[in-house]
C-alpha positions, 0 to 999 in steps of 0.5 A: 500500500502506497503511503505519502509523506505523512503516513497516510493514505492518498485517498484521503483529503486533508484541508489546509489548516489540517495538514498544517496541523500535521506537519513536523514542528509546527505546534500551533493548535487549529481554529475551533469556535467557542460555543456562546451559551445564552443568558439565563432566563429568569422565571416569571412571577405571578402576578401579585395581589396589587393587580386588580382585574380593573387595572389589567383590563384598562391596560389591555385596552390602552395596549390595543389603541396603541397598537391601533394607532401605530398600524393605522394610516394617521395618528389623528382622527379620521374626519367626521363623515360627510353629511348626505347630499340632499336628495334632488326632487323627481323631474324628468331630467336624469343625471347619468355618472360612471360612463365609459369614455367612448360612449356616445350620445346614441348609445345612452339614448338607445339604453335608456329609451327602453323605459320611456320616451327619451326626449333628448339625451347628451354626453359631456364630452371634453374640448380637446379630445372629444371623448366623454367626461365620464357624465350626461343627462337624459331627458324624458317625456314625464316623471314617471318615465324617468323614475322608471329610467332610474330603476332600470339603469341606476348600477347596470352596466353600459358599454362595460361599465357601471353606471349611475342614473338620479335625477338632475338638481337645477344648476344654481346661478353663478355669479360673474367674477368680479374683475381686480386688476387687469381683465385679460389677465385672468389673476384676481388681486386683492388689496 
């Protein structure tokens, strides 16, 4: 059998720090890392009798706020709601909300005329582009056709998306802007 310089079988692998370890002479000691014990852990104590179940109670509860306010969005109350619109008076002008962007006043007319005599029908459409504003109104012949409207389109799905059907509020009267300064600006001074 084969032997190599150590008195040891080829076949065998032995690191750096091993066979360095195994030469003649050398006395240095390989690397070994010292196992870390962790602190000891105290036992808990039960509670004593100072705790009322009073006492433990209300900290629960100032734990549970705290955690709430720390997962929330904002540290400060959230506002109170809004207060409900006042609903508009039945006539036969419907406001439409919710529409698709390439819907046409043909096609709100055609969906709605399904309940009624449709009088007039119109898309708010934007300036530049020309497509809708995502709006309209439709008008039909008597009040009681109009409500019909409403129950029959109001979250129902038009061009893929869903709609909102109530009855128009009257557009109160603007008042013109009070020009201060120069007219062609279009900035308002106050002095």
């Amino acid at each position: 059998m084969k032997m190599d310089l150590l008195g040891q079988e080829p076949s065998e692998f032995l690191g750096p720090s091993k066979l360095a370890s195994k030469l003649p002479g050398n006395k240095r000691k390989p690397f070994r890392r010292k196992q870390v014990k962790p602190p000891p852990v105290a036992p808990l104590s039960p509670p004593t009798h100072r705790y009322t179940m009073a006492a433990v109670a209300a900290r629960a509860g100032a734990a549970r706020a705290g955690f709430r306010r720390m997962f929330s969005v904002s540290a400060f109350a959230p506002p109170p709601p809004p207060a409900a619109r006042p609903a508009a008076e039945p006539c036969n002008n419907l406001f439409v909300s919710g529409l698709n962007k390439r819907t046409t006043t043909d096609g709100l007319r055609e969906a709605f005329s399904k309940f009624g005599q449709v009088t007039e029908a119109r898309v708010i459409t934007d300036r530049i582009s020309g497509y809708s504003r995502g709006f309209g109104f439709v008008k039909y012949a008597t009040v009681e056709e109009a409500g019909e409207g409403i129950k029959g389109m109001d979250g129902k799905f038009l061009d893929g998306w869903v709609i909102f059907a109530e009855y128009a509020k009257e557009r109160q009267a603007q008042q013109p802007p009070q020009s201060a300064g120069t007219p062609s600006s279009g900035y308002q001074y106050s002095r």
